[in-house]
PDBQT receptor file of N, H, CA, C and O in Angstrom, charges set to zero:
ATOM      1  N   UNK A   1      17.846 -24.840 -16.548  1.00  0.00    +0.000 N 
ATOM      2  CA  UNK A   1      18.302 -23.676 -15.837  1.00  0.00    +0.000 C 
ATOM      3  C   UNK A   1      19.291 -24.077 -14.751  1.00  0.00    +0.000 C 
ATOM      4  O   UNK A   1      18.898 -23.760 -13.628  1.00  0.00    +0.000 OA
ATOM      5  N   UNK A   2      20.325 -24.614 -14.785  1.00  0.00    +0.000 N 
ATOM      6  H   UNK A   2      20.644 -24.871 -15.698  1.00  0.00    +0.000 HD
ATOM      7  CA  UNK A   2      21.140 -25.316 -14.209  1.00  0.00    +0.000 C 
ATOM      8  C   UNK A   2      22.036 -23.760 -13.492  1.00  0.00    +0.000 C 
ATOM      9  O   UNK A   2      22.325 -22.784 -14.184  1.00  0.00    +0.000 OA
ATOM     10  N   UNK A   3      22.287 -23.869 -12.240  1.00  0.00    +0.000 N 
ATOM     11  H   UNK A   3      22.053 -24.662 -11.678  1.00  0.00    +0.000 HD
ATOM     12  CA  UNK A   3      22.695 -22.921 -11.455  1.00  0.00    +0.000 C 
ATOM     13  C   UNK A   3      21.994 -22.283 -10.790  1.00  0.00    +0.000 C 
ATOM     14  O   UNK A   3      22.407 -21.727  -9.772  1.00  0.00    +0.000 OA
ATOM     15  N   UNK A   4      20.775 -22.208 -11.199  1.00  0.00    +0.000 N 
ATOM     16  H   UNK A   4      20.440 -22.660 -12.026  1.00  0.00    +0.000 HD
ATOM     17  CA  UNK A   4      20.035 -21.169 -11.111  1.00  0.00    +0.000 C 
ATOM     18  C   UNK A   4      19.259 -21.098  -9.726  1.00  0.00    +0.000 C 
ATOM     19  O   UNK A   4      18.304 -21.872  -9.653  1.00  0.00    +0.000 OA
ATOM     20  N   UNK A   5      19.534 -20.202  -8.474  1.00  0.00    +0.000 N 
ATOM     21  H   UNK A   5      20.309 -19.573  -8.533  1.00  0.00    +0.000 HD
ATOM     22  CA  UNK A   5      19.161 -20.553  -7.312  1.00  0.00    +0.000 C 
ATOM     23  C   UNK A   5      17.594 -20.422  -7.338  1.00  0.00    +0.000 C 
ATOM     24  O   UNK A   5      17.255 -19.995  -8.442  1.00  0.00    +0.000 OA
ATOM     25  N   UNK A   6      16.447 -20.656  -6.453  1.00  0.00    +0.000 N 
ATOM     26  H   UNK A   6      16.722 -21.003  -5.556  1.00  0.00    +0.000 HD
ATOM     27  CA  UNK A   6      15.396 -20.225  -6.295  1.00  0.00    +0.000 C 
ATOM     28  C   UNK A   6      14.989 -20.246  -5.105  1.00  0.00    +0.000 C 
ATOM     29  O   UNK A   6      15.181 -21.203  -4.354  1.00  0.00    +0.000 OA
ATOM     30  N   UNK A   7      14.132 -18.776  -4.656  1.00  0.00    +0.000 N 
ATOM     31  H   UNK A   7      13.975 -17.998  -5.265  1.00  0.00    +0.000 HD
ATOM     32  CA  UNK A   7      13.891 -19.200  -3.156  1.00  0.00    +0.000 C 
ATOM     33  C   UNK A   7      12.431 -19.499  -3.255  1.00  0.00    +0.000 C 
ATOM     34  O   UNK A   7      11.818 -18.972  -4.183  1.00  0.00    +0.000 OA
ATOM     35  N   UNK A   8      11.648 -20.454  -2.230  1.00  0.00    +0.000 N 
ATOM     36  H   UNK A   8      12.146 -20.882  -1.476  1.00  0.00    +0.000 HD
ATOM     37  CA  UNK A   8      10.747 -20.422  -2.330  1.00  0.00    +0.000 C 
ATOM     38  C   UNK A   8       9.785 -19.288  -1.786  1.00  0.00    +0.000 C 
ATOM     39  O   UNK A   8      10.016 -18.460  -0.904  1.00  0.00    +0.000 OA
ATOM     40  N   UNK A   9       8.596 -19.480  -2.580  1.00  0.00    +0.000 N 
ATOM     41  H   UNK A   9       8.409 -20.153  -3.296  1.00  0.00    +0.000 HD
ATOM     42  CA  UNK A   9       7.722 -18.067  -1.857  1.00  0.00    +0.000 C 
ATOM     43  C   UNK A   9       7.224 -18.047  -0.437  1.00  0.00    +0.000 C 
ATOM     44  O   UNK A   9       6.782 -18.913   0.318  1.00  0.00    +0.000 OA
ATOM     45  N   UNK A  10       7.445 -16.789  -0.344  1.00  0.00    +0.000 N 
ATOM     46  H   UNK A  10       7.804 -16.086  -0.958  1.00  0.00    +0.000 HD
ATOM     47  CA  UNK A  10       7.181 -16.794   1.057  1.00  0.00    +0.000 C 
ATOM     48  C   UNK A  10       5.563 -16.729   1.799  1.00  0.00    +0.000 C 
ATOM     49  O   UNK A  10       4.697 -16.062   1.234  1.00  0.00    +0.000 OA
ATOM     50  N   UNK A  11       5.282 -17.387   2.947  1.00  0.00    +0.000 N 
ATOM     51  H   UNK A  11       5.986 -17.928   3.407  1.00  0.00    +0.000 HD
ATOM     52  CA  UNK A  11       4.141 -18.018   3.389  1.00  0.00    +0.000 C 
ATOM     53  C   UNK A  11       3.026 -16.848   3.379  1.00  0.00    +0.000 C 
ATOM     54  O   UNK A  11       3.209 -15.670   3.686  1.00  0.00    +0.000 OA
ATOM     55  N   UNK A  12       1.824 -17.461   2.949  1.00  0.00    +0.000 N 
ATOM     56  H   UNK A  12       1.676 -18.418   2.699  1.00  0.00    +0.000 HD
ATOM     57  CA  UNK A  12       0.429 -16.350   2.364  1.00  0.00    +0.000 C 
ATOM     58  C   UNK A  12       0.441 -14.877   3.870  1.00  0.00    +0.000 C 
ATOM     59  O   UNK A  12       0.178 -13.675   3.878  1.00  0.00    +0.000 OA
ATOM     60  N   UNK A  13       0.840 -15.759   4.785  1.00  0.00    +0.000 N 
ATOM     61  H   UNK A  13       1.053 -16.735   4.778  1.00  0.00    +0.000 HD
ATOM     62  CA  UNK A  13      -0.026 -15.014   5.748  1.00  0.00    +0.000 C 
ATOM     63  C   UNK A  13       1.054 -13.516   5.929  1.00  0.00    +0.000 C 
ATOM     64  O   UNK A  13       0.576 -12.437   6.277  1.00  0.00    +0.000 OA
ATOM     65  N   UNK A  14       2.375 -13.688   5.657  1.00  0.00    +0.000 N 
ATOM     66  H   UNK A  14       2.763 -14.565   5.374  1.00  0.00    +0.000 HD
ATOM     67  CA  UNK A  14       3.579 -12.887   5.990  1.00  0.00    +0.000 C 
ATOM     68  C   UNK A  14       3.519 -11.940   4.638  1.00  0.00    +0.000 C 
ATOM     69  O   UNK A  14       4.222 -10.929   4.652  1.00  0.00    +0.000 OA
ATOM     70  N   UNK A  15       2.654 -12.236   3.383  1.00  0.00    +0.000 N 
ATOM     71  H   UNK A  15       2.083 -13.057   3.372  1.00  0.00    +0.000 HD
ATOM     72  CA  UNK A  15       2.404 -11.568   2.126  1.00  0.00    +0.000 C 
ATOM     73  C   UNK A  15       1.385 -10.393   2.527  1.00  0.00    +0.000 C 
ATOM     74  O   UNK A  15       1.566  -9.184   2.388  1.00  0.00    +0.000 OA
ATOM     75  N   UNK A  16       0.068 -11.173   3.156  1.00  0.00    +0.000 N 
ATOM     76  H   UNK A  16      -0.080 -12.156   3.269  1.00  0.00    +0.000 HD
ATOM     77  CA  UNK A  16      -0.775 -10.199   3.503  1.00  0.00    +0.000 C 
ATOM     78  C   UNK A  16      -0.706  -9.022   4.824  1.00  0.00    +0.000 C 
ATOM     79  O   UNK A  16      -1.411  -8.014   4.780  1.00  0.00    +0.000 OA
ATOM     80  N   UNK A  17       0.228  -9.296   5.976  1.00  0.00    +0.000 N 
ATOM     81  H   UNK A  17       0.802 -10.114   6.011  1.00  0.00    +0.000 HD
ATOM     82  CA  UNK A  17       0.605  -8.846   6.931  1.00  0.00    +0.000 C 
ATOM     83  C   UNK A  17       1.687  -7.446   6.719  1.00  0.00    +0.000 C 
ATOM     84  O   UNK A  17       1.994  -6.548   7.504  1.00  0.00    +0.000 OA
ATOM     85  N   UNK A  18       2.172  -7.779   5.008  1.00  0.00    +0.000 N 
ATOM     86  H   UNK A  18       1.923  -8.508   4.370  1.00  0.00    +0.000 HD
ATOM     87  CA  UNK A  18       2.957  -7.275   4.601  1.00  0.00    +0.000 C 
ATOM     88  C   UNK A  18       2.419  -5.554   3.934  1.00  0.00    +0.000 C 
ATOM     89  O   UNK A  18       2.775  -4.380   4.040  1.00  0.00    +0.000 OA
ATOM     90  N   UNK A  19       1.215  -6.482   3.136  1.00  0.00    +0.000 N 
ATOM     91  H   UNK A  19       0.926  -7.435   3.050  1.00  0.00    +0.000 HD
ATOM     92  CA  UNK A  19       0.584  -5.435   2.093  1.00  0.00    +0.000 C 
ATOM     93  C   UNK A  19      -0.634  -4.290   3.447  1.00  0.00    +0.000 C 
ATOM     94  O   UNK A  19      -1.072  -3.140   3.405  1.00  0.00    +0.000 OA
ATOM     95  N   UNK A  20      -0.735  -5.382   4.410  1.00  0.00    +0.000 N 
ATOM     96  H   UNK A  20      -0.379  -6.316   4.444  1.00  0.00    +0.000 HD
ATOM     97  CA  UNK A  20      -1.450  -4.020   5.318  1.00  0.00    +0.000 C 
ATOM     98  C   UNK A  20      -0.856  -3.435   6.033  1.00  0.00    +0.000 C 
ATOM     99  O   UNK A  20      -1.466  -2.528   6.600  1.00  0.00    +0.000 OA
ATOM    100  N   UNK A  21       0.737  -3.651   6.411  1.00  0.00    +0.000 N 
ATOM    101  H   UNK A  21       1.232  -4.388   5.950  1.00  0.00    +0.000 HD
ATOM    102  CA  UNK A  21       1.372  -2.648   7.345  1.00  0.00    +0.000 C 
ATOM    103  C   UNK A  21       1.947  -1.702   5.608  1.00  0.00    +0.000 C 
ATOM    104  O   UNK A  21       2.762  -0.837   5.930  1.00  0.00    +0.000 OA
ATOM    105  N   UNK A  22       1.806  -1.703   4.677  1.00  0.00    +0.000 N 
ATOM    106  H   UNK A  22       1.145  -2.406   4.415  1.00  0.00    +0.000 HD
ATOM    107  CA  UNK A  22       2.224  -1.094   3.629  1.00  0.00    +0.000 C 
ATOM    108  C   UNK A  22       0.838   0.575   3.237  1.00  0.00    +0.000 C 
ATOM    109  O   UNK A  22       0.915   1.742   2.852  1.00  0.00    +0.000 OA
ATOM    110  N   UNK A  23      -0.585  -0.737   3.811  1.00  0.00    +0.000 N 
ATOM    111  H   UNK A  23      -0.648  -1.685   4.123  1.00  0.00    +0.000 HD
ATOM    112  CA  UNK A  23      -1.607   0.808   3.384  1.00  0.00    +0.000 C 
ATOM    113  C   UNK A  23      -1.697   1.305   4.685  1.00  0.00    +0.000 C 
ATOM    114  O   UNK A  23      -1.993   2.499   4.720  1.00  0.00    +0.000 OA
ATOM    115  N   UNK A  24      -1.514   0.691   5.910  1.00  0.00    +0.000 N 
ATOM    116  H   UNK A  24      -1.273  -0.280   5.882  1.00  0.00    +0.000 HD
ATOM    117  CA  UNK A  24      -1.720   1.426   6.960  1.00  0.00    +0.000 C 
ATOM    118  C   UNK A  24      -0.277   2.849   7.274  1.00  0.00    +0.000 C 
ATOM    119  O   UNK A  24      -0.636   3.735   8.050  1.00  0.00    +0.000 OA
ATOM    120  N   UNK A  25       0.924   2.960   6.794  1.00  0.00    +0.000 N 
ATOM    121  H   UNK A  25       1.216   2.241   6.163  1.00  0.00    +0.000 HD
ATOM    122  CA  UNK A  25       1.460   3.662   6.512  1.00  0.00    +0.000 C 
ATOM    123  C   UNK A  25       1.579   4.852   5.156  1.00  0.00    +0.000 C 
ATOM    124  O   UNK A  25       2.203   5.913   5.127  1.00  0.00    +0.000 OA
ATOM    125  N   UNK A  26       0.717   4.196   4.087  1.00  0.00    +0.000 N 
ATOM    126  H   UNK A  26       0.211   3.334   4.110  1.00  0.00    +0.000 HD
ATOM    127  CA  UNK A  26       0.655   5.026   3.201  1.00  0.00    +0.000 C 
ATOM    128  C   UNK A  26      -0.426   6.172   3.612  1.00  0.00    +0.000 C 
ATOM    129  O   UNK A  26      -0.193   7.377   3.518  1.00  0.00    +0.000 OA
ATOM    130  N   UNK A  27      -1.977   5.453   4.211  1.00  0.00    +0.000 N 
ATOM    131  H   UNK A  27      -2.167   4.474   4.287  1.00  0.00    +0.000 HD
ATOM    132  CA  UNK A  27      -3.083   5.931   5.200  1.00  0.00    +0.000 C 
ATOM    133  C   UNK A  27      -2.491   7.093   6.103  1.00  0.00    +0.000 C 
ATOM    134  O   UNK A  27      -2.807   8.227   5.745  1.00  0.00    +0.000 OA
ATOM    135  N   UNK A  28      -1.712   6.985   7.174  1.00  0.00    +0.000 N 
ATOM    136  H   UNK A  28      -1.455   6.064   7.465  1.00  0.00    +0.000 HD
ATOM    137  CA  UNK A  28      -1.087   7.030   7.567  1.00  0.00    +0.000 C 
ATOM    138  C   UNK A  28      -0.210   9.011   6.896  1.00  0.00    +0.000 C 
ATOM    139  O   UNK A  28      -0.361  10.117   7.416  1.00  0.00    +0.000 OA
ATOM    140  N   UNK A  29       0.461   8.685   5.866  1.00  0.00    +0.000 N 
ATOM    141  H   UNK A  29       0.584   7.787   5.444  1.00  0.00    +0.000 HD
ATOM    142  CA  UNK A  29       1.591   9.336   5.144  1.00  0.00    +0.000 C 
ATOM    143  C   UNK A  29       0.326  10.510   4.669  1.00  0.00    +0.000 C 
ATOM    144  O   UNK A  29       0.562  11.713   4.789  1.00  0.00    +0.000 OA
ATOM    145  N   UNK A  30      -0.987  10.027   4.139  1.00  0.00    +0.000 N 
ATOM    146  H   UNK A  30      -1.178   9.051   4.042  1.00  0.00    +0.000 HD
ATOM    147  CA  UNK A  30      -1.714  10.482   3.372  1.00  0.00    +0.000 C 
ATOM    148  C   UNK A  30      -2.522  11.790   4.450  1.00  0.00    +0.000 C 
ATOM    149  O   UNK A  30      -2.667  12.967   4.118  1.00  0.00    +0.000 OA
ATOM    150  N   UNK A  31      -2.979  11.135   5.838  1.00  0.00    +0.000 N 
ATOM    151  H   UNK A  31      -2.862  10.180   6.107  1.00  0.00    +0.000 HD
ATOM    152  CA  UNK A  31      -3.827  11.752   6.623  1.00  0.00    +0.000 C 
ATOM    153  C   UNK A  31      -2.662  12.730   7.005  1.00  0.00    +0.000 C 
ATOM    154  O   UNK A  31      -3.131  13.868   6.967  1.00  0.00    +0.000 OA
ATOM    155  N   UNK A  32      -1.337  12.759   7.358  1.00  0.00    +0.000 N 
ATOM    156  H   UNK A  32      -0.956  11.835   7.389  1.00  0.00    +0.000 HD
ATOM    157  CA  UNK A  32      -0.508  13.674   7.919  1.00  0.00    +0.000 C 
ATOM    158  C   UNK A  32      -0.087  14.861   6.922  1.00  0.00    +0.000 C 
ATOM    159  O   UNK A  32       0.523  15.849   7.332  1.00  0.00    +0.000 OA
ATOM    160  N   UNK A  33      -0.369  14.730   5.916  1.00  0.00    +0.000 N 
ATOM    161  H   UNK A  33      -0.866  13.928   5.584  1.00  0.00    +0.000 HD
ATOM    162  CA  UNK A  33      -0.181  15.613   4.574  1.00  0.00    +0.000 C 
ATOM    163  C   UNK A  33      -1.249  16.480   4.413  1.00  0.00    +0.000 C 
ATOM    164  O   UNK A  33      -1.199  17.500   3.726  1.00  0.00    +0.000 OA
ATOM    165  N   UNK A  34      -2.773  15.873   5.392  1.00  0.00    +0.000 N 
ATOM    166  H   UNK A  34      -2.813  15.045   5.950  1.00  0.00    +0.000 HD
ATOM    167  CA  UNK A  34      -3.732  16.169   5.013  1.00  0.00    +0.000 C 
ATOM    168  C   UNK A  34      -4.772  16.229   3.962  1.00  0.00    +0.000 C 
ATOM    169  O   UNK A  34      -5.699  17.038   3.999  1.00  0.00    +0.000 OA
ATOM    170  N   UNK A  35      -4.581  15.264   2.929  1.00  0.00    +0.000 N 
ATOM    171  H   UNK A  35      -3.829  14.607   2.899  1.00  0.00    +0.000 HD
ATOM    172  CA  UNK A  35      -4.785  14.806   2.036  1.00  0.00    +0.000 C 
ATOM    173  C   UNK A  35      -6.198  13.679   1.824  1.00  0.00    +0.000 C 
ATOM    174  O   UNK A  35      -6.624  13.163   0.791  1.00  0.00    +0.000 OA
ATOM    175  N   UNK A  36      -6.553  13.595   2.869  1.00  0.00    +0.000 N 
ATOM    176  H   UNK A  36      -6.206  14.014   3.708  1.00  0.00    +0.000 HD
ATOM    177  CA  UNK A  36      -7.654  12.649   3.280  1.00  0.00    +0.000 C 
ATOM    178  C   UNK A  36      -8.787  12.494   2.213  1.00  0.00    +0.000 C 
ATOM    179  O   UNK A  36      -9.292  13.563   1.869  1.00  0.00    +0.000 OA
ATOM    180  N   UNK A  37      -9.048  11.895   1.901  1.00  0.00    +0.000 N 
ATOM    181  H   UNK A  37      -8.638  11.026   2.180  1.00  0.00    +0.000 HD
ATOM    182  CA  UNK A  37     -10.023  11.958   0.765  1.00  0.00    +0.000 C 
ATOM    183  C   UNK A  37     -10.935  10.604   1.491  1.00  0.00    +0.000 C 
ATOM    184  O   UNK A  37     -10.576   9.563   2.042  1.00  0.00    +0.000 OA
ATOM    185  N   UNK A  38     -12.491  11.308   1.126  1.00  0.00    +0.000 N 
ATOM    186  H   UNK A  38     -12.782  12.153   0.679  1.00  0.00    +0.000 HD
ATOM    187  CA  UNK A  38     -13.678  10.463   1.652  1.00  0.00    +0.000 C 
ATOM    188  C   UNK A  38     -13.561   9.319   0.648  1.00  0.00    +0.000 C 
ATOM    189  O   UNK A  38     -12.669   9.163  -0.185  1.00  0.00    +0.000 OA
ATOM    190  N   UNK A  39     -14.904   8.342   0.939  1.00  0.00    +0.000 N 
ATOM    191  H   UNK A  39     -15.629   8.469   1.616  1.00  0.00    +0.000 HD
ATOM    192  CA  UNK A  39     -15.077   7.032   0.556  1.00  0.00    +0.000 C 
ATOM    193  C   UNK A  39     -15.678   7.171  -1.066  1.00  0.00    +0.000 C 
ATOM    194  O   UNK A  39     -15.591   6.420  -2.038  1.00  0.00    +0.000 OA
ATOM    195  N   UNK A  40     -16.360   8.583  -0.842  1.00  0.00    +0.000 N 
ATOM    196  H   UNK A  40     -16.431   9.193  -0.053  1.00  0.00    +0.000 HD
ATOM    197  CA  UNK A  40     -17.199   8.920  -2.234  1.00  0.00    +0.000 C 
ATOM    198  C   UNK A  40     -16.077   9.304  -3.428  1.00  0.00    +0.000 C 
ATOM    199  O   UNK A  40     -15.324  10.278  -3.410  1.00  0.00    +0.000 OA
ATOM    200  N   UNK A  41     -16.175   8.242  -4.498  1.00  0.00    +0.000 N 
ATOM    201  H   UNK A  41     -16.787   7.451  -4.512  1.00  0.00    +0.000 HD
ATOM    202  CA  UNK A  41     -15.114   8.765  -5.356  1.00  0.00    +0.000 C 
ATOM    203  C   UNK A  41     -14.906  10.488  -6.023  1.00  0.00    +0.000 C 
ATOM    204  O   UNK A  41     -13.934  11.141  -6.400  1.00  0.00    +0.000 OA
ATOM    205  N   UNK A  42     -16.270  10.724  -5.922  1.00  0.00    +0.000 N 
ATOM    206  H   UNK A  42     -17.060  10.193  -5.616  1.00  0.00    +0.000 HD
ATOM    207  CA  UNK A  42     -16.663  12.256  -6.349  1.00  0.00    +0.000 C 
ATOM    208  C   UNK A  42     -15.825  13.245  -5.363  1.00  0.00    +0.000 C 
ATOM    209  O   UNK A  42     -15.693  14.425  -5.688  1.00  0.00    +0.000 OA
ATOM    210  N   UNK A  43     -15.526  12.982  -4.725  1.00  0.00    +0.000 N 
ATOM    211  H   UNK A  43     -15.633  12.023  -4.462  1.00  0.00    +0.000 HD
ATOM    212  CA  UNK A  43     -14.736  13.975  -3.340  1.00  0.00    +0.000 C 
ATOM    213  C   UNK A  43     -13.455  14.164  -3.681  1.00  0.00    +0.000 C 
ATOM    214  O   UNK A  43     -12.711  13.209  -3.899  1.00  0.00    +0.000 OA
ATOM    215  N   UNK A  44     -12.969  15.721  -3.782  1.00  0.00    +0.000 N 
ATOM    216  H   UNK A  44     -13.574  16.497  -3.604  1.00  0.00    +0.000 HD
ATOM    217  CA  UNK A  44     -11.657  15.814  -4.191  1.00  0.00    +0.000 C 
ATOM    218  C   UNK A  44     -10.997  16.701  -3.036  1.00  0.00    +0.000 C 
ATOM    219  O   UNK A  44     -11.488  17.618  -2.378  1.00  0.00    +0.000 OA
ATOM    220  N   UNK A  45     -10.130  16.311  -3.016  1.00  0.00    +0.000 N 
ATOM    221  H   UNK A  45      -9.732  15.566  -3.550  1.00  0.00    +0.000 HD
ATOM    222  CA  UNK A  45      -8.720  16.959  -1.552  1.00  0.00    +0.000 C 
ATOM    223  C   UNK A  45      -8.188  18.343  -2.028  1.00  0.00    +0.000 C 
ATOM    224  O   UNK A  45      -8.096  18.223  -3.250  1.00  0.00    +0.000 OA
ATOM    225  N   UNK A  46      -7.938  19.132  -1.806  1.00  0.00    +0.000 N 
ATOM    226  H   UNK A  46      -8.013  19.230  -0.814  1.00  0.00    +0.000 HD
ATOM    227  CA  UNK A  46      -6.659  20.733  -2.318  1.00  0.00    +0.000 C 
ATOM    228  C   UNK A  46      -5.811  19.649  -2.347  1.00  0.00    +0.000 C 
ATOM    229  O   UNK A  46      -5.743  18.695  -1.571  1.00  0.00    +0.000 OA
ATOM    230  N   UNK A  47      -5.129  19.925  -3.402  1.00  0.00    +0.000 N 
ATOM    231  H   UNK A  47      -5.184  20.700  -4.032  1.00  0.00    +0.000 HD
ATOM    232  CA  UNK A  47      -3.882  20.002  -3.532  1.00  0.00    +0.000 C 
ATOM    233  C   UNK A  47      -3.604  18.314  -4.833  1.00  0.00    +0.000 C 
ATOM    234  O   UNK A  47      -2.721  17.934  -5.602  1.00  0.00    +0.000 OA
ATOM    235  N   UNK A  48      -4.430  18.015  -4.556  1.00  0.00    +0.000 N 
ATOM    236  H   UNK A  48      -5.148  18.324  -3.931  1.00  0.00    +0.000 HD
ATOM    237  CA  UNK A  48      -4.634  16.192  -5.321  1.00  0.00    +0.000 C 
ATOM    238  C   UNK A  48      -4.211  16.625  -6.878  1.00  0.00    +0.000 C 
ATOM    239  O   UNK A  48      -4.809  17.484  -7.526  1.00  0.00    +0.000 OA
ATOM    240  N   UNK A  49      -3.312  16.025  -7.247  1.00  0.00    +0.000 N 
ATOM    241  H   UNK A  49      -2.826  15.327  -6.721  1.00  0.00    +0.000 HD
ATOM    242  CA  UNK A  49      -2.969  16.397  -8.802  1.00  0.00    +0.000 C 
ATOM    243  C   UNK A  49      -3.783  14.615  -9.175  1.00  0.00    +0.000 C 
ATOM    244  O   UNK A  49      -3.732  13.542  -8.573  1.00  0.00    +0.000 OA
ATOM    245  N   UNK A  50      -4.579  15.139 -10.649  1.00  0.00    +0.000 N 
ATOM    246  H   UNK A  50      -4.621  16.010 -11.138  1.00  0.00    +0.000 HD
ATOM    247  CA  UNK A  50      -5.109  13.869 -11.299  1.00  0.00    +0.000 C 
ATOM    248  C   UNK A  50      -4.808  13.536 -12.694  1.00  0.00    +0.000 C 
ATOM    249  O   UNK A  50      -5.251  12.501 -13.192  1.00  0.00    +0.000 OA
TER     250      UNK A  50
């Protein structure tokens, strides 16, 4: 693979720092919509298309 640039991956901790500022805004996106759905999978929101 001659040319072929590669970057290396980037460090574990900046991956995971990544993926929780990602659910804390989706959380976030979800509660302001009002959309909140409990812990019990049985619990359904208005408006939730499945």
């Amino acid at each position: 693979m001659s040319g072929k640039w590669w970057r290396r991956a980037p460090p574990e901790e900046r991956v995971v720092a990544a993926e929780r500022s990602g659910h804390r805004t989706l959380a976030a996106t979800v509660r302001h919509q009002g959309l909140h759905l409990g812990r019990d999978a049985t619990t359904r929101a208005e408006g939730v298309r499945r």
